[in-house]
N, CA, C and O atoms as a Tinker XYZ file with bonds, in Angstrom:
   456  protein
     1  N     20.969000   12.818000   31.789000    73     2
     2  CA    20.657000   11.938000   32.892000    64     1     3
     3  C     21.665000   12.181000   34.009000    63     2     4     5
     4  O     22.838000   12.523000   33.861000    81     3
     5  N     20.950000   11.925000   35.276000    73     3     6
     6  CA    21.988000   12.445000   36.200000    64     5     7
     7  C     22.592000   11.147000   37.017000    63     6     8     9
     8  O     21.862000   10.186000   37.257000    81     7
     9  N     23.819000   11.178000   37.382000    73     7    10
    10  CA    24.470000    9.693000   38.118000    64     9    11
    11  C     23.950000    9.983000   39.395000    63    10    12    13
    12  O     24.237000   11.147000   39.673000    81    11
    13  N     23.273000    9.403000   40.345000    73    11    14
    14  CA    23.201000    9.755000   41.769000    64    13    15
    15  C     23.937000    7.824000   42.151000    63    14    16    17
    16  O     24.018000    6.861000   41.387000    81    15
    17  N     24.441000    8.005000   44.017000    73    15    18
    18  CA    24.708000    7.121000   44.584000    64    17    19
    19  C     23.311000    6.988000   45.795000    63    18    20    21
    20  O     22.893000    7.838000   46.581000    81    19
    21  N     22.854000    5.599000   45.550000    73    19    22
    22  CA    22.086000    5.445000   46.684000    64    21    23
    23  C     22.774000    4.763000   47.738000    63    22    24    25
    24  O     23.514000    3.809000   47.498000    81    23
    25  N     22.525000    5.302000   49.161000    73    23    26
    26  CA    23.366000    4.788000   50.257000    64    25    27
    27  C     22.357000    4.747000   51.460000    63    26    28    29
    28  O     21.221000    5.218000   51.520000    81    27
    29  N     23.342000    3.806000   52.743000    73    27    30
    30  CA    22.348000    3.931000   53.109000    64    29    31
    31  C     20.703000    2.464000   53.075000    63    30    32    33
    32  O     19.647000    2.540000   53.703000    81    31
    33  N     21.056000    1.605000   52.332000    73    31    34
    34  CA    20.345000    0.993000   51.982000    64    33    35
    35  C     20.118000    0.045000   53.030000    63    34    36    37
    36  O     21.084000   -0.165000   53.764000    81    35
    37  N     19.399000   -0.374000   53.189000    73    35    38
    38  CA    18.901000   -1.505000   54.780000    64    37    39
    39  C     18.358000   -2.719000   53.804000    63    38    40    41
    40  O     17.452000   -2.705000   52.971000    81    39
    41  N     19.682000   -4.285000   54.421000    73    39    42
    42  CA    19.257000   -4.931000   53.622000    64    41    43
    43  C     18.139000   -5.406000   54.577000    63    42    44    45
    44  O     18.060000   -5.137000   55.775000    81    43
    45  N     16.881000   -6.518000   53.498000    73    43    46
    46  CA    15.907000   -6.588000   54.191000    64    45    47
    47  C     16.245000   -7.918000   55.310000    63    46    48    49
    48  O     17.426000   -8.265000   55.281000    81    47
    49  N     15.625000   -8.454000   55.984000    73    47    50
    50  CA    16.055000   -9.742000   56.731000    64    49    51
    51  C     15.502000  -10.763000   55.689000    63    50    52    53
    52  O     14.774000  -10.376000   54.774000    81    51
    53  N     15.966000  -12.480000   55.884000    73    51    54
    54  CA    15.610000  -13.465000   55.513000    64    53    55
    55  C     14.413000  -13.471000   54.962000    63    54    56    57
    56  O     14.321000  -13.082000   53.798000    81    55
    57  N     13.171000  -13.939000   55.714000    73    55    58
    58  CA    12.257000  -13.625000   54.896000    64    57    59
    59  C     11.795000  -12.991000   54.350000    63    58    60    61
    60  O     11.262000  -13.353000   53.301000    81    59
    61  N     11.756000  -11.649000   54.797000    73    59    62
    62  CA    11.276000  -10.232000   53.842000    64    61    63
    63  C     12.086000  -10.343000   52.554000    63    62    64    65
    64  O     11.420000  -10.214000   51.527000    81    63
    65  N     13.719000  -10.611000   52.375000    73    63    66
    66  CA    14.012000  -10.553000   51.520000    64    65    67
    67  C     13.550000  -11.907000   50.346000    63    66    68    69
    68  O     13.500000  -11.697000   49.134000    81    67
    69  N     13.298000  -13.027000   50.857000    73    67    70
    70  CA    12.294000  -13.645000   50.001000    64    69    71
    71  C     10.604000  -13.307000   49.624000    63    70    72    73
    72  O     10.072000  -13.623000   48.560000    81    71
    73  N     10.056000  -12.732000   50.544000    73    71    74
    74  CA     9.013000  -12.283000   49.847000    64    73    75
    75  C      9.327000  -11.185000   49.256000    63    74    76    77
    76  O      8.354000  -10.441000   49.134000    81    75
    77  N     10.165000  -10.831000   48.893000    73    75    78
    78  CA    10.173000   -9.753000   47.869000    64    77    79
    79  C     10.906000  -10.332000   46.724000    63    78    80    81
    80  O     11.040000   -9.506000   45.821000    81    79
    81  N     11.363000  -11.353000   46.502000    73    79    82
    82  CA    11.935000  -12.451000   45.699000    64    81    83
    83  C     10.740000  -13.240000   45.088000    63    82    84    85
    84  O     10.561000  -13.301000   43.871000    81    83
    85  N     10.095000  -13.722000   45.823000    73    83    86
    86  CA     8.401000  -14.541000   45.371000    64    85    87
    87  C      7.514000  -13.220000   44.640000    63    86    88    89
    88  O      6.766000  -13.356000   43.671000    81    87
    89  N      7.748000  -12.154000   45.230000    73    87    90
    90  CA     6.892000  -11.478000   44.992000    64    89    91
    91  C      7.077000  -10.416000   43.175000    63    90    92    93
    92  O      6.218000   -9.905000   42.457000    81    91
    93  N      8.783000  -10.505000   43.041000    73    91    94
    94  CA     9.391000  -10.310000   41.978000    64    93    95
    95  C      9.182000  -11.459000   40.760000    63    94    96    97
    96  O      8.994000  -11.187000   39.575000    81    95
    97  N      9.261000  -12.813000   41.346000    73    95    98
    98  CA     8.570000  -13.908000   40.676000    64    97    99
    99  C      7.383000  -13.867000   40.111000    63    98   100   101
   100  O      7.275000  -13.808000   38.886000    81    99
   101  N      6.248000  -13.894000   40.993000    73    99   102
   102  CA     4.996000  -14.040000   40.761000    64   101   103
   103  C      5.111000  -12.598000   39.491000    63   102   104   105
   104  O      4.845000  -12.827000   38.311000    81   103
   105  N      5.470000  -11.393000   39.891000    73   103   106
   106  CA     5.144000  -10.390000   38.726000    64   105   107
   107  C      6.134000  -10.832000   37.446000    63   106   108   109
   108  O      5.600000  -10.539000   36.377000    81   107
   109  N      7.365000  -11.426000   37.304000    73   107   110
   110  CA     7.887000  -11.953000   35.637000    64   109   111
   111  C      6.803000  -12.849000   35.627000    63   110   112   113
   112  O      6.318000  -12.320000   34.626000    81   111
   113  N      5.983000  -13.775000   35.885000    73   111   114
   114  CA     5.279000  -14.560000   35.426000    64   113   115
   115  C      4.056000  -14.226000   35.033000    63   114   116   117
   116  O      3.380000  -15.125000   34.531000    81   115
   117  N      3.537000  -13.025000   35.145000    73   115   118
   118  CA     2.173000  -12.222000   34.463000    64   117   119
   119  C      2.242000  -11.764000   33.453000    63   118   120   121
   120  O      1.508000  -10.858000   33.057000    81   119
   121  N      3.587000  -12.553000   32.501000    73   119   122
   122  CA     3.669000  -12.116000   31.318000    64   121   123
   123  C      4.352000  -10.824000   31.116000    63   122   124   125
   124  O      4.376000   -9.804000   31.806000    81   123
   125  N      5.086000  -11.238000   29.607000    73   123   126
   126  CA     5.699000   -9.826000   28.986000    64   125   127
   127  C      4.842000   -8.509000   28.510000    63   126   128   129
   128  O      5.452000   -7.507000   28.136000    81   127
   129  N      4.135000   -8.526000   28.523000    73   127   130
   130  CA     3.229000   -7.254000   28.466000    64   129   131
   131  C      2.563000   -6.533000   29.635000    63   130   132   133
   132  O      1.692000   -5.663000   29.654000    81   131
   133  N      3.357000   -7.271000   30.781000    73   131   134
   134  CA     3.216000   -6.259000   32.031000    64   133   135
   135  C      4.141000   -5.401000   31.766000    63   134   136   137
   136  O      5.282000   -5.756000   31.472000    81   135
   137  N      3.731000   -4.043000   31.844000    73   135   138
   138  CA     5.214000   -3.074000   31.591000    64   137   139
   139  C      5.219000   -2.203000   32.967000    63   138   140   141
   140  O      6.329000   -1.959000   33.440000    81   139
   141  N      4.019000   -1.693000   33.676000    73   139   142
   142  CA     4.245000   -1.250000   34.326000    64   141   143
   143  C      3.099000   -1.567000   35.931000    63   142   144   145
   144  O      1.949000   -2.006000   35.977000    81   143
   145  N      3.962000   -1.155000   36.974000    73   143   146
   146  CA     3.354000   -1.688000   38.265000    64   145   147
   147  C      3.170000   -0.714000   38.974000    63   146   148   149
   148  O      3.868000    0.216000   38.569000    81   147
   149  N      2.588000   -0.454000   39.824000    73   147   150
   150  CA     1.901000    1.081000   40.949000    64   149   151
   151  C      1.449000    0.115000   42.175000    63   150   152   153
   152  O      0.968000   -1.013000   42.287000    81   151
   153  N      1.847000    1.126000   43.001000    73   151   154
   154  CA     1.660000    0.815000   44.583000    64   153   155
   155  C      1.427000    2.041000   44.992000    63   154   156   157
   156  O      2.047000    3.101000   44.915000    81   155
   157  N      0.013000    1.575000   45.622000    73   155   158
   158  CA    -0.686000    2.987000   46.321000    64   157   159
   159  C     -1.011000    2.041000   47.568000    63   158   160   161
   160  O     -0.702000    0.872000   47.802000    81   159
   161  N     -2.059000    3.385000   48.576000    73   159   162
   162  CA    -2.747000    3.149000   49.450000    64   161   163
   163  C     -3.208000    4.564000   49.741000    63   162   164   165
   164  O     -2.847000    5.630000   49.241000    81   163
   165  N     -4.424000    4.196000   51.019000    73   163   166
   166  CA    -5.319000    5.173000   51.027000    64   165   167
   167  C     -4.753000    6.209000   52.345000    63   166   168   169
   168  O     -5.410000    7.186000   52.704000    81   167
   169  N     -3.502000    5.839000   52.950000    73   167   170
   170  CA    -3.065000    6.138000   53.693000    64   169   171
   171  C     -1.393000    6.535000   53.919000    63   170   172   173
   172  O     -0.712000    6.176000   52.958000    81   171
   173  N     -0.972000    6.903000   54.519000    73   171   174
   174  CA     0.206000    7.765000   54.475000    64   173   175
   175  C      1.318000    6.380000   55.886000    63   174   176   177
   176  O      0.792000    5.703000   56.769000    81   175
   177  N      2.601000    6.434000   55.589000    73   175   178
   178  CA     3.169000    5.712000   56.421000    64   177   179
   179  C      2.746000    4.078000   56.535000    63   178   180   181
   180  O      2.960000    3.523000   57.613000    81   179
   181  N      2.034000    3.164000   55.220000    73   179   182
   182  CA     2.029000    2.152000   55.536000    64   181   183
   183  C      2.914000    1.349000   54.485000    63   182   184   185
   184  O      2.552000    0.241000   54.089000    81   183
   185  N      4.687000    2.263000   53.828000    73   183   186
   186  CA     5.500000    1.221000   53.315000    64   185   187
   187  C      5.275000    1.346000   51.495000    63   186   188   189
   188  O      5.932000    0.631000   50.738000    81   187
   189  N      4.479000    2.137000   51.100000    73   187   190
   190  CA     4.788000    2.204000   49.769000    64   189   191
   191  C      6.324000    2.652000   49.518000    63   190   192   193
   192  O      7.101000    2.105000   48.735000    81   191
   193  N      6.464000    3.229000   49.949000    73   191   194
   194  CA     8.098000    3.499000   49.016000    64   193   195
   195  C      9.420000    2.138000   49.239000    63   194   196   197
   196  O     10.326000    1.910000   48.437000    81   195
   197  N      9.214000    1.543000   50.298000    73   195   198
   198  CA     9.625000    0.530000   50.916000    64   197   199
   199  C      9.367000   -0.312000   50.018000    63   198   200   201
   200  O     10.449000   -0.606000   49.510000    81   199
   201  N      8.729000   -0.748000   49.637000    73   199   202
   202  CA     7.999000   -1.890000   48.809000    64   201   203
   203  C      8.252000   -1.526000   47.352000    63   202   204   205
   204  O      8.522000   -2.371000   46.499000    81   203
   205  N      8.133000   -0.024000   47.080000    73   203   206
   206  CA     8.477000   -0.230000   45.713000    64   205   207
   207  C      9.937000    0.017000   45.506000    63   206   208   209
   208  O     10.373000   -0.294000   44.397000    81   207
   209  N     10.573000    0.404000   46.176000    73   207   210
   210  CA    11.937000    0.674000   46.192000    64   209   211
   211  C     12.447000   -0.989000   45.788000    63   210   212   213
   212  O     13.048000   -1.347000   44.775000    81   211
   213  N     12.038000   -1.730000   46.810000    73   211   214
   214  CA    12.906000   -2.761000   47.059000    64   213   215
   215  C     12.181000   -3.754000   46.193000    63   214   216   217
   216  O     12.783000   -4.819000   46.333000    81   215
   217  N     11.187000   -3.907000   45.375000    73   215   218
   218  CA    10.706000   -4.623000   44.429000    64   217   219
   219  C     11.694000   -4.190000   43.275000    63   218   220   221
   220  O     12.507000   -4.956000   42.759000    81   219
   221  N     11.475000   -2.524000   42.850000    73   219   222
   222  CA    12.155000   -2.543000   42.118000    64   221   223
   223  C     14.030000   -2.936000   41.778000    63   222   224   225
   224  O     14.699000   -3.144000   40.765000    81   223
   225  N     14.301000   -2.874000   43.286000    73   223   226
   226  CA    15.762000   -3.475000   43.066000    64   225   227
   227  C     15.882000   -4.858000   42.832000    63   226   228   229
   228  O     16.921000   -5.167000   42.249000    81   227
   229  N     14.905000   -6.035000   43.198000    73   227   230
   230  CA    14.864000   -7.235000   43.084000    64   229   231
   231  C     14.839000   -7.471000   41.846000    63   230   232   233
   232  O     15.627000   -8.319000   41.428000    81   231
   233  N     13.837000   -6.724000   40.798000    73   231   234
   234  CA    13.864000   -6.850000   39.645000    64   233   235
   235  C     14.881000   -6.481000   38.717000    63   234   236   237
   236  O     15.168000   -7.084000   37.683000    81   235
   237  N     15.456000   -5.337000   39.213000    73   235   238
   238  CA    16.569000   -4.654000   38.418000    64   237   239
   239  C     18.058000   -6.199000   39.091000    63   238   240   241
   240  O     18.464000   -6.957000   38.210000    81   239
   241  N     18.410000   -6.322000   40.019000    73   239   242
   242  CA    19.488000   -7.434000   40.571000    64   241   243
   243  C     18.595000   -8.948000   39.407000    63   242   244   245
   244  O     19.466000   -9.649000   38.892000    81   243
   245  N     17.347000   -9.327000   39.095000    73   243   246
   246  CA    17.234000  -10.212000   38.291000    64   245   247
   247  C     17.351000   -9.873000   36.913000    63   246   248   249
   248  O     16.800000  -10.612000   36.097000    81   247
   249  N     17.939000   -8.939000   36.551000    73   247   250
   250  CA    18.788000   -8.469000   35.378000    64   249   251
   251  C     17.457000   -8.028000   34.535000    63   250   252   253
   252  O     17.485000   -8.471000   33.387000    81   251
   253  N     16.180000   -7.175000   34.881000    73   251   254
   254  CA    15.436000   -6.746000   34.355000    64   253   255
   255  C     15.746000   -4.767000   33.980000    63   254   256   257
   256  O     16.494000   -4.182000   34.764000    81   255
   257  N     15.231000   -4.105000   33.012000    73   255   258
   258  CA    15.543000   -2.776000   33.228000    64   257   259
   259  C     14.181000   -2.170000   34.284000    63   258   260   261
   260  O     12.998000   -2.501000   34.208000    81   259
   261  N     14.587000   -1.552000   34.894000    73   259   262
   262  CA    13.678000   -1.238000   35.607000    64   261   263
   263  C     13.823000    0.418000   35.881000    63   262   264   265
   264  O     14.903000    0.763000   36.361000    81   263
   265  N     12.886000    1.412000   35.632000    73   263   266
   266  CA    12.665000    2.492000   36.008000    64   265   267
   267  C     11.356000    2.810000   37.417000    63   266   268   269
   268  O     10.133000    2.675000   37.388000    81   267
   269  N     12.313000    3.281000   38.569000    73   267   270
   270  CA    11.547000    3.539000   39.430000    64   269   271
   271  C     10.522000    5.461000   39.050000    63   270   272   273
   272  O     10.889000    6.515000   38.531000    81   271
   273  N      9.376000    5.037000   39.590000    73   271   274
   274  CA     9.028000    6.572000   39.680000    64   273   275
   275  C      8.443000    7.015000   41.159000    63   274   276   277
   276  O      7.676000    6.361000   41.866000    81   275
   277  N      8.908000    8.053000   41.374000    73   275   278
   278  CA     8.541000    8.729000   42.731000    64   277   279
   279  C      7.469000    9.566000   42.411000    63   278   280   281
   280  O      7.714000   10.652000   41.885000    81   279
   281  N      5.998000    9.135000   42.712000    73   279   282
   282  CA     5.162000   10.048000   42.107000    64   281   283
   283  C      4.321000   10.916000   43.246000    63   282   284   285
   284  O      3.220000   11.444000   43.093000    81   283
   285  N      5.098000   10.914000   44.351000    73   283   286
   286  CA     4.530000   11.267000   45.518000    64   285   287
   287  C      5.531000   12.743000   45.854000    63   286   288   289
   288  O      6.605000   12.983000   46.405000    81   287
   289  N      4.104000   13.754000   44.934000    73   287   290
   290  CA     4.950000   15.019000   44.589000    64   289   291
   291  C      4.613000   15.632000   45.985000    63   290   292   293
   292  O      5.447000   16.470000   46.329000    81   291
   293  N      3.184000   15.341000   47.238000    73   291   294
   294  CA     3.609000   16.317000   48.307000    64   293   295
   295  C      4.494000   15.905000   49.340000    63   294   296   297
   296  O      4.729000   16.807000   50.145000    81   295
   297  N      5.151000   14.643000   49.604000    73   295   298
   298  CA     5.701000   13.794000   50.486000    64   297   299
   299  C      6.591000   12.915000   49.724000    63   298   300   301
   300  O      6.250000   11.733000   49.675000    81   299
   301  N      7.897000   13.335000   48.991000    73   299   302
   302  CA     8.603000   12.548000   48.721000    64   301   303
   303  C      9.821000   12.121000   49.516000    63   302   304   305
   304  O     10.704000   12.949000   49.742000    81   303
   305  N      9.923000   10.761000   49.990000    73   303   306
   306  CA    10.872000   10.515000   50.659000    64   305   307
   307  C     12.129000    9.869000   50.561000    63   306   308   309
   308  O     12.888000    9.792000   51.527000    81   307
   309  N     12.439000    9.315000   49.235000    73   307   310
   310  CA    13.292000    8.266000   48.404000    64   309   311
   311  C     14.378000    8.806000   48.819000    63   310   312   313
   312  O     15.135000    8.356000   49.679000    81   311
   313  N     14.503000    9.976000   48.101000    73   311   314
   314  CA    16.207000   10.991000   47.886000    64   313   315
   315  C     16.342000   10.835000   49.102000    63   314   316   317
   316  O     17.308000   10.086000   49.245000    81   315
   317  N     15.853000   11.160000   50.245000    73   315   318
   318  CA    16.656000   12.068000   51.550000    64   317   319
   319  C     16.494000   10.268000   52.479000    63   318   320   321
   320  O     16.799000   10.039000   53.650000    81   319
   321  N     16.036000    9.465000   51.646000    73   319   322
   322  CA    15.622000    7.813000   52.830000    64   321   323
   323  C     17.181000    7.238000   52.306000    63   322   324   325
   324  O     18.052000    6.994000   53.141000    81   323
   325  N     17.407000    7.065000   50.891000    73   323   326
   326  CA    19.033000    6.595000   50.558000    64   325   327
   327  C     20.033000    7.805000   50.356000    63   326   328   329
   328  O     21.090000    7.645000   49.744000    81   327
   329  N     19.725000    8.797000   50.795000    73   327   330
   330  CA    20.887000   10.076000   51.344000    64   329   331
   331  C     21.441000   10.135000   50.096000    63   330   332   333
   332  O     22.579000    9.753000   49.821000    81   331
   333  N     20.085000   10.946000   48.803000    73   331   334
   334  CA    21.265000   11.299000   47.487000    64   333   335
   335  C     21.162000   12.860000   47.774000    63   334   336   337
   336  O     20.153000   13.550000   47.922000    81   335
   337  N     22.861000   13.301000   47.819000    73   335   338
   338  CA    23.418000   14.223000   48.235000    64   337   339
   339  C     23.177000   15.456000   47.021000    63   338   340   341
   340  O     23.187000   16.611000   47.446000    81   339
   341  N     22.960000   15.249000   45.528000    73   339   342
   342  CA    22.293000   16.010000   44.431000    64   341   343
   343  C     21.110000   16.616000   44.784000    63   342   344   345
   344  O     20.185000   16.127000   45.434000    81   343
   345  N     21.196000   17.603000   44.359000    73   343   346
   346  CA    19.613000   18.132000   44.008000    64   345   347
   347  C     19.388000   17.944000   42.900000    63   346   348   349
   348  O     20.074000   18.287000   41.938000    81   347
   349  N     17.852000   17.061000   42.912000    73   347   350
   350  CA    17.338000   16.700000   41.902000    64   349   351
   351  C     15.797000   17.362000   41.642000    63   350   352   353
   352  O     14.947000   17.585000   42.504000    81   351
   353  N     15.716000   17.577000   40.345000    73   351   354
   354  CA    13.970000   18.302000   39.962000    64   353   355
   355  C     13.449000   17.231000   39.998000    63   354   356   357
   356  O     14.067000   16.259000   39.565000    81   355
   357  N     12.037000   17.080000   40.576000    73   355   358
   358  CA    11.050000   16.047000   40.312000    64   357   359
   359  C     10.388000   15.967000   39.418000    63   358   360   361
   360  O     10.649000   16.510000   38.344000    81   359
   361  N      9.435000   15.313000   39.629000    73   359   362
   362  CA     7.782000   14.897000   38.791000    64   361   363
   363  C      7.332000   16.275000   38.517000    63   362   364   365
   364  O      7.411000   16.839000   37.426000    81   363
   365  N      6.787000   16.830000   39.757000    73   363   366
   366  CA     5.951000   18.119000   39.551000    64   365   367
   367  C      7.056000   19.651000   38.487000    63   366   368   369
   368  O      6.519000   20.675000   38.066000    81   367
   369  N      8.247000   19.389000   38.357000    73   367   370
   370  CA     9.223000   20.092000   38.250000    64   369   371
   371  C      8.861000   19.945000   36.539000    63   370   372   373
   372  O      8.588000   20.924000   35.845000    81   371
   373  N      8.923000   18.403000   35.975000    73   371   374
   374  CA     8.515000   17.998000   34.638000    64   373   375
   375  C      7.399000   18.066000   34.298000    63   374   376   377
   376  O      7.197000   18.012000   33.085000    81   375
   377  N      6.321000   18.200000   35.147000    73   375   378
   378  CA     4.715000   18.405000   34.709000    64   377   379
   379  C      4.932000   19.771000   34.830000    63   378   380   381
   380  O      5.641000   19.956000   33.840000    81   379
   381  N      4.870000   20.323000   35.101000    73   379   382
   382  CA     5.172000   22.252000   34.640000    64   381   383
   383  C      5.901000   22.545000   33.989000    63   382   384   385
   384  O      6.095000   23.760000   34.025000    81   383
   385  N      6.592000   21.931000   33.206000    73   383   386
   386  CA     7.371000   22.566000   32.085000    64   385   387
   387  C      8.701000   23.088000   32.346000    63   386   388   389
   388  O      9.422000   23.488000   31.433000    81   387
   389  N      9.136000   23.096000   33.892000    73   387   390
   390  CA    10.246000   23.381000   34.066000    64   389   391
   391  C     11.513000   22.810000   34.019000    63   390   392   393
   392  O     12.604000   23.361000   34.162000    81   391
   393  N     11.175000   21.320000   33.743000    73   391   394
   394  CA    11.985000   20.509000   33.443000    64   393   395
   395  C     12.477000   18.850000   32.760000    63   394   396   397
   396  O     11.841000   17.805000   32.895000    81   395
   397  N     13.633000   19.020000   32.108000    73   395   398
   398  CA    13.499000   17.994000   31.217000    64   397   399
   399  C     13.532000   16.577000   31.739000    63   398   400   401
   400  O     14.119000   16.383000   32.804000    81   399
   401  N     12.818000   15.304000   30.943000    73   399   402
   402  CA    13.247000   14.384000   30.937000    64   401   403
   403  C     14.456000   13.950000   31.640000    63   402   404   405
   404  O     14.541000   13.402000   32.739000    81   403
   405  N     15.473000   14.327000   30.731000    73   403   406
   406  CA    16.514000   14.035000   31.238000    64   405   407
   407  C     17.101000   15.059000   32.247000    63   406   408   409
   408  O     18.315000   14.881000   32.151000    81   407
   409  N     16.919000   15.887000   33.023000    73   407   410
   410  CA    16.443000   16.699000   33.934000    64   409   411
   411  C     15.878000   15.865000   35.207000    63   410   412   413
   412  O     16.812000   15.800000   36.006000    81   411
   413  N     15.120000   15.423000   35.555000    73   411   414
   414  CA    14.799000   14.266000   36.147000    64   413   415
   415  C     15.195000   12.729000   36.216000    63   414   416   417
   416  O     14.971000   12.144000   37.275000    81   415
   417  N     15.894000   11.883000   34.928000    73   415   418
   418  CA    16.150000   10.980000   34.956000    64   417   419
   419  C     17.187000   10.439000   35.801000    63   418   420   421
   420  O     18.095000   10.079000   35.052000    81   419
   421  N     17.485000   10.210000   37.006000    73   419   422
   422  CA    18.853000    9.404000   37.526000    64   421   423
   423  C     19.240000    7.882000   37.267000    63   422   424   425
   424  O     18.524000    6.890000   37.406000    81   423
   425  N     20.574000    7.964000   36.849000    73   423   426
   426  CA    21.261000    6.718000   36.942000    64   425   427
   427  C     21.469000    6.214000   38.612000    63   426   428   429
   428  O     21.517000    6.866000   39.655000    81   427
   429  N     21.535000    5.194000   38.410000    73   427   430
   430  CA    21.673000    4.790000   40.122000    64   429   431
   431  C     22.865000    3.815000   39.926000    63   430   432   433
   432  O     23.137000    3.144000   38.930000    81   431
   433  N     23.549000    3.907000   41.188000    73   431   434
   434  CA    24.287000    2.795000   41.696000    64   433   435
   435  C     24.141000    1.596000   41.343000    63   434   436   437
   436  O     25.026000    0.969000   40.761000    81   435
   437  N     22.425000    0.877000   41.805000    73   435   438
   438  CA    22.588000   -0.354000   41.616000    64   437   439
   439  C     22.262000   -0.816000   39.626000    63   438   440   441
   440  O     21.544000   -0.074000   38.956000    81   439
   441  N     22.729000   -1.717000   39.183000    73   439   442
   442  CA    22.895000   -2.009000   38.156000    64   441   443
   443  C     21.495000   -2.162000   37.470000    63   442   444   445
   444  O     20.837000   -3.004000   38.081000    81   443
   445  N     20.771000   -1.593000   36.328000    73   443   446
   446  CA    19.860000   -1.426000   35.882000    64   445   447
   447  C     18.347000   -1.221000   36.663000    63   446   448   449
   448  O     17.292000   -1.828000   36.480000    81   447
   449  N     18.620000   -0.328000   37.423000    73   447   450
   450  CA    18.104000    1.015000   38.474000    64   449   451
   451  C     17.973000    1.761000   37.506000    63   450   452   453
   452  O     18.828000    1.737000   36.621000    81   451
   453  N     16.812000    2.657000   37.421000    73   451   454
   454  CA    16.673000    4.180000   36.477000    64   453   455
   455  C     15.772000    4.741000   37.794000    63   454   456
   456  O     15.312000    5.883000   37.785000    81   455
């Protein structure tokens, strides 16, 4: 597993940062057998990574484990949006066989971040 530092981070303002607090709420309350969550759209530039980035830190800061995935193998923007200075193999890197699990896995900065 690799340590990266995320930096760089823009906290959100007042309310945004509560709806993403309500919105971390409402998902612990759909029950323990939610394991996993996806955010799409049919369009490019309307805030998926934004949204899942920062959901997933809300959840990981409410002391949940949380593994983010970047599955946006032609347009990934995560690494180079919180300036991780590593080169890291992706998704498409592990779906071809070129690379491991732990090859892809980063530790992050913030506290139970994957």
């Amino acid at each position: 597993m690799i340590d990266i530092e995320l930096r760089n981070i823009e906290e959100p303002d007042f309310r945004t940062d509560e709806a993403y607090k309500q919105l971390r709420t409402n998902l612990i309350f759909c029950g323990d057998d939610v394991k996993t969550i996806v955010f799409t759209s049919c369009h490019e530039n309307e805030g998926k990574s934004e949204v899942s980035f920062q959901v997933a830190r809300s959840l990981a800061e409410a002391g949940n484990k949380v593994l983010l995935l970047d599955c946006d193998i032609r347009k990934s923007v995560l690494t180079s949006r919180y300036d991780v200075e590593k080169k890291i193999d992706g998704l498409s890197d592990f779906l071809a066989g070129r690379a491991s699990l732990d090859d892809i896995l980063c530790k992050t900065n913030i506290p139970n971040l994957l």
